[in-house]
LUMSE-976703 format. One line per field, with one value per residue (C-alpha): x, y, z. Coordinates in steps of 0.05 Angstrom, whole numbers, always signed. Last residue first. Example, Ala and Ser with C-alpha at 12.3 -4.5 7.8 and 13.67 -1.06 7.14 Angstrom:
# LUMSE-976703
c1 = +273|+246
c2 = -21|-90
c3 = +143|+156
//
This chain:
# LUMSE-976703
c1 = -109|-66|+5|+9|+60|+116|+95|+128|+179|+201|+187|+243|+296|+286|+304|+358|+389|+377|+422|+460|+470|+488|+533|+591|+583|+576|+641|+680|+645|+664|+744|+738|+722|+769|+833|+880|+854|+901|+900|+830|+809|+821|+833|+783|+742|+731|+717|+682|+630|+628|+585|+535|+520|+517|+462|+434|+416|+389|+335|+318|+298|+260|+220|+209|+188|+148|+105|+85|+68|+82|+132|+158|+168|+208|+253|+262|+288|+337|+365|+368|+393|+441|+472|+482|+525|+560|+579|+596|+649|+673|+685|+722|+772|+824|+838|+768|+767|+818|+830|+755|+743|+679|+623|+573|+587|+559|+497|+488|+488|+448|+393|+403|+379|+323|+315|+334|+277|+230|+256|+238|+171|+152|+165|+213|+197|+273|+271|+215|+247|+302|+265|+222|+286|+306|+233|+239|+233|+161|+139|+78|+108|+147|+98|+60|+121|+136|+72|+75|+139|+114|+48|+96|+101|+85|+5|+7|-8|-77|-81|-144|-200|-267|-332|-363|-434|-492|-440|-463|-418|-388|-361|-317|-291|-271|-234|-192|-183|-166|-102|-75|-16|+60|+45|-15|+39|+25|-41|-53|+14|-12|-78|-28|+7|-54|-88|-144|-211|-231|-192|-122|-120|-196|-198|-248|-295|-335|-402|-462|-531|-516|-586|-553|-592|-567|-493|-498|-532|-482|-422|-455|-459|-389|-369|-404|-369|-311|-331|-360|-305|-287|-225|-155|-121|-150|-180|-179|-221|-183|-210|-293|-311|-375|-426|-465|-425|-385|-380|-340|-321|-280|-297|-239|-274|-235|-232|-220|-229|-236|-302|-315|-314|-324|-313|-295|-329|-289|-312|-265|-282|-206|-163|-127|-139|-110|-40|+4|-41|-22|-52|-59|+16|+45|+56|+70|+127|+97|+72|+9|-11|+34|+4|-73|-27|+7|-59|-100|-44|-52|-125|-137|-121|-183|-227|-190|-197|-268|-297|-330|-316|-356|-335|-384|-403|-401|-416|-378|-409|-390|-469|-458|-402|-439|-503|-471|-433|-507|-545|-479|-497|-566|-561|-634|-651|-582|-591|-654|-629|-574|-609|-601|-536|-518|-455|-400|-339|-274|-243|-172|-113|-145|-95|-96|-77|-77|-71|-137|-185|-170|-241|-269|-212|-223|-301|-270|-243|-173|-136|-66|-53|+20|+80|+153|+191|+259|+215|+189|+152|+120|+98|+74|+31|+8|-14|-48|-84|-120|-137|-169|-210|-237|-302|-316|-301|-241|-193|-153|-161|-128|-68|-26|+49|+103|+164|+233|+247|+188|+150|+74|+16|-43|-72|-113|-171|-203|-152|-99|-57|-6|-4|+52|+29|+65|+3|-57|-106|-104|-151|-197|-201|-197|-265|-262|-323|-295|-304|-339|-305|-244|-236|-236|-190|-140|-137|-120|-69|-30|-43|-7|-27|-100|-136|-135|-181|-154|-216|-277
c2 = +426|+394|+381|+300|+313|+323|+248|+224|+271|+259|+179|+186|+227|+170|+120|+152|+170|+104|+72|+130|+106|+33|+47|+70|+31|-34|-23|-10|-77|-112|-83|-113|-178|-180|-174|-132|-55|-7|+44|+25|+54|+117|+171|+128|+114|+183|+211|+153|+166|+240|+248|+184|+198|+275|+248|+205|+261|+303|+242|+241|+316|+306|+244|+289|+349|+305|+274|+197|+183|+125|+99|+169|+165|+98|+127|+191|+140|+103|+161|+196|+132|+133|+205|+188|+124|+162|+220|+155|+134|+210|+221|+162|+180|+129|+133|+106|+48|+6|+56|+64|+0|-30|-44|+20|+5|-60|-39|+16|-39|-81|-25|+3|-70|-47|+25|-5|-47|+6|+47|-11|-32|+42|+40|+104|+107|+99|+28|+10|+48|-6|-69|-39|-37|-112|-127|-112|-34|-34|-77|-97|-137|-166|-195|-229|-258|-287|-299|-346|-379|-409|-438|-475|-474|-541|-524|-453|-393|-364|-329|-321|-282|-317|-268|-250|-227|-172|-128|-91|-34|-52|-109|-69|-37|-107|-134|-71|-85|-149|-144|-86|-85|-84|-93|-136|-187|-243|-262|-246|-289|-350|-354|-342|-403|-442|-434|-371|-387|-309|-251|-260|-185|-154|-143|-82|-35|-78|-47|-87|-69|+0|+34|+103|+132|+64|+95|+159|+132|+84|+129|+180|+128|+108|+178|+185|+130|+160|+213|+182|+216|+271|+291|+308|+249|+274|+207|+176|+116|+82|+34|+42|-13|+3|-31|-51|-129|-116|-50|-52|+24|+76|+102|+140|+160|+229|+258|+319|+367|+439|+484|+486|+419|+379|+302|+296|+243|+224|+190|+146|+134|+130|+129|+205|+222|+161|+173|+169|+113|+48|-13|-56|-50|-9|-1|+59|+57|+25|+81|+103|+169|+204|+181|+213|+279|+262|+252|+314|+357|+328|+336|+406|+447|+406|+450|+514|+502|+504|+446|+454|+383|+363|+331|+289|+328|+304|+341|+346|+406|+364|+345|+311|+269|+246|+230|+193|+144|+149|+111|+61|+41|+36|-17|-40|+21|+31|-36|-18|+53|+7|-44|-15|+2|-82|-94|-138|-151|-186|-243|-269|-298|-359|-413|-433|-480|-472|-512|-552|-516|-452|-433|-450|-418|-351|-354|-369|-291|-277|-225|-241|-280|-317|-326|-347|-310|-322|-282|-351|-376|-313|-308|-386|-367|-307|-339|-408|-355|-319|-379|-408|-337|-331|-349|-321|-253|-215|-175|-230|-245|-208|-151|-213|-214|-236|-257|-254|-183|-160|-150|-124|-146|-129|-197|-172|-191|-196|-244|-248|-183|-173|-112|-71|-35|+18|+75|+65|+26|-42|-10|-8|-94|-95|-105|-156|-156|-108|-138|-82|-19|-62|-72|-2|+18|-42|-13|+65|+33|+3|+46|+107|+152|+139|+189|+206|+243|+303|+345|+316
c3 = +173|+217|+208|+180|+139|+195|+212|+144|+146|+214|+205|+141|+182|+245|+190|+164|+227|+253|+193|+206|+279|+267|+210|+253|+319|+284|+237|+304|+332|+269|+277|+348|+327|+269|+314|+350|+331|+356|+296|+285|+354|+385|+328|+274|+320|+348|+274|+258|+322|+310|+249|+257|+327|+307|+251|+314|+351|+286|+271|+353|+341|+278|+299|+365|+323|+281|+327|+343|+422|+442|+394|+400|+476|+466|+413|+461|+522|+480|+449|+532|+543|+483|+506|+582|+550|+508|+551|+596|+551|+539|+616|+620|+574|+574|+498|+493|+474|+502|+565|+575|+592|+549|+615|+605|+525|+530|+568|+521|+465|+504|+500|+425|+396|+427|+399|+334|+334|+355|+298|+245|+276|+277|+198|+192|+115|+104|+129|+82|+30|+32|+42|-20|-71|-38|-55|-131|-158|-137|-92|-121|-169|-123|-78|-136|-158|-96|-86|-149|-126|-57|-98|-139|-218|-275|-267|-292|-244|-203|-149|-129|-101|-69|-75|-17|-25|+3|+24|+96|+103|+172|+127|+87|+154|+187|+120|+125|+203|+189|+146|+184|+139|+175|+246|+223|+197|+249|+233|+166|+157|+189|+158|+93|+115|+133|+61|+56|+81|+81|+80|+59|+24|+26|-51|-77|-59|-99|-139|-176|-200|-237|-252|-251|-186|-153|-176|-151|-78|-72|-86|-38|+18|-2|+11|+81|+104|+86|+135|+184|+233|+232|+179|+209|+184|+113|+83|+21|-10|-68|-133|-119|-175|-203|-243|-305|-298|-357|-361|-294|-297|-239|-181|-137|-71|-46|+30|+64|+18|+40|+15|+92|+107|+34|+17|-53|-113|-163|-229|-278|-353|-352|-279|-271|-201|-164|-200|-143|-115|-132|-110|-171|-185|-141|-63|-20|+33|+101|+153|+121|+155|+116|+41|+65|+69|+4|-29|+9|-23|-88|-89|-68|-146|-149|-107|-113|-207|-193|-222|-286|-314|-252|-185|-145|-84|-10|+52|+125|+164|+232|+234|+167|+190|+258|+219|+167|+229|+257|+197|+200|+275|+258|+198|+180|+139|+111|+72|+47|+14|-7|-49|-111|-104|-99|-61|-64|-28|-59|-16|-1|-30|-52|-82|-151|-213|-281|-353|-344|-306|-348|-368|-302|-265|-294|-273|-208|-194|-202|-166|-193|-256|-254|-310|-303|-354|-397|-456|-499|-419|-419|-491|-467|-410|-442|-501|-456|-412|-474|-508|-444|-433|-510|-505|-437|-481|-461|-405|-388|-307|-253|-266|-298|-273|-313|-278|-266|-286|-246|-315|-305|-334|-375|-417|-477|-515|-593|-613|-566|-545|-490|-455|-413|-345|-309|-331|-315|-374|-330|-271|-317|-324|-245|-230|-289|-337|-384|-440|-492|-454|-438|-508|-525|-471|-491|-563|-533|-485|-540|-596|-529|-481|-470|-434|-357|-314|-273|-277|-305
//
């Protein structure tokens, strides 16, 4: 099929023909992308990922139930030989069985589970999901599983829909088990496209769990402009494909700190839904009827703390390390980062309104409220872009604060550091110069995110 991967190296090749014969993980496929590093016991592997500090497991080893303990005690040690701390992520309890006695765990969340061969029955007793198909399929919307013989138009498609689908997401993308710059290239992988008018508008990523005769569906993506059902109507295809195949097991996946998680993460799905809608991801999965919920874990040796393990977790999904993320994440144009700068920009106007304008501004009162006019008309455009999102206003706010960033160094450094009396006032010079390119950056990154979200 177009697009799908093969091995690129002995190491990736032997993993691919072990996952093929162990594959039991939902994640054990996921493993043969590219970014991860393997470590081999016996007749398994462990994939993981070095943060520098830590090795990171991609879920459970990828081998027989035999050989699970063995497994966990290698990587734990190689680990521990390399100057690493060591942790599984996305760990199911049949892992925890086999390692009772050299790991502990905390649930992270819960994994989703349907049976294809129950779906026809499933959609028979869910109205509101019957009429979600029925709205996509009266817009023209239809589904086709791509062929080797695809026309070269139809998957020529995919990387646009990709960084479109990418716009919409306002945190920087994510690796590790979640990454999606390679979506199209998974081994033993299937896609399946959403059609309007011979235009995709949506992609379900499918790839092996040998193991279990069934399906993991890896990413579901969405054109912003798509109707609605339609991703719906991709998993209903996905269902239907792999019922039609006999499979008798299919996840879409981890919903992150779903479940009876500890009280801290309880804690954090609650208050971080400005920066991952936690529940509404557990919310949609739902809406599609899974017959279980299966407990996720992470899981890391006895003689390390719970608060270290995320850690690790965290970082290897921030790719780069989390001070490399903190930094795209402001460049991204987050709406939590612009509408903090728009109110840390109010008592600075206020501030500036009261500075006298013969200690900082050469006595030019006209300049100082010039200024001031200028940061409530910022202040004001920052609030209409929170409510309203749109490029040309990301754009035109982004340029404002460029000239902010331009002329406010050249002014201080005419009318202020020469006369500068003390430390105080050189902070509040230093404040007034980074302040607006740290908003022009950020305004720059929300114009190019939103500016990718034209419609179709």
């Amino acid at each position: 099929m177009p697009g799908a991967a093969q091995p690129t190296s002995p190491s990736c090749s032997r993993a691919l023909a072990i996952a093929r014969t162990h594959g039991w993980n939902a994640t054990s496929f996921q493993t043969l992308g590219r970014g991860f590093s393997y470590l081999f016991h016996e007749e398994g592997y462990v994939a993981y990922v070095d943060t520098g500090a830590a090795w990171v497991a991609a879920g459970a080893p990828v081998c027989s139930d035999a050989a699970l303990g063995g497994a966990v005690d290698a990587f734990v040690e190689a680990a521990r030989a390399a100057g690493r701390r060591s942790c599984f992520f996305g760990v199911e309890p049949r892992l925890l069985d086999a390692a009772r006695a050299s790991l502990d765990h905390l649930p992270i969340g819960e994994q989703p589970v349907w049976s294809p061969l129950e779906w026809l029955d499933s959609l028979k007793e869910h109205a509101s999901l019957r009429e979600q198909l029925r709205r996509a399929r009266a817009k023209g919307v239809v589904v086709r599983q791509l062929s080797a013989h695809e026309p070269a138009a139809i998957a020529e498609q995919l990387p646009r829909l990709l960084g479109r689908w990418l716009s919409t997401k306002a945190m920087p993308p994510l690796g590790f088990l979640v990454a999606v710059p390679h979506a199209f290239e998974s081994v033993d992988g299937e896609r399946f496209v959403a059609l309007k008018d011979e235009l995709v508008i949506g992609v379900a990523c499918v790839i092996p769990v040998p193991g279990r005769n069934g399906w993991f569906l890896e990413h579901l993506l969405r054109d912003p402009d798509a109707p609605n059902g339609t991703v719906e109507l991709l998993v209903d295809a996905v269902m239907r494909w792999a019922a039609e195949r006999g499979s008798s097991w299919l996840t879409l996946g981890l919903a992150p700190l779903a479940g009876n998680v500890p009280p801290p993460l309880r804690l954090a799905r609650q208050r971080l839904g400005w920066l991952y809608d936690f529940e509404g991801l557990r919310r949609f999965k739902a809406k599609l009827q899974p017959c279980d919920w299966v407990p996720i874990y992470l899981a890391f040796p006895r003689s390390r703390s719970a608060a270290l393990a995320i850690f690790d977790a965290l970082s290897a999904f921030a790719t780069g390390g989390v001070l490399s993320f903190g930094g795209r994440f402001i460049l991204r144009g987050h709406p939590v980062v612009i509408g903090t700068l728009g109110t840390l920009l109010v008592p600075w106007t206020v501030l500036l309104a009261l500075a006298p304008s013969a200690d900082w501004f050469a006595g030019h009162s006209a300049v100082k409220w010039a200024w001031v006019a200028f940061d409530l008309a910022l202040i004001a455009g920052i609030a209409g872009l929170l409510c309203r999102p749109s490029g040309r206003l990301a754009t035109l706010l982004a340029v404002a604060a460029s000239l902010d960033a331009l002329l406010t160094p050249l002014e201080a450094a005419a009318w202020n550091l020469p006369y500068l009396a003390s430390f105080s006032e050189l902070g509040i010079v230093v404040v007034a110069c980074l302040a607006p390119l740290l908003g022009a950056l950020a305004l720059g990154g929300a114009s190019r995110r939103l500016g990718g979200q034209q419609g179709l």
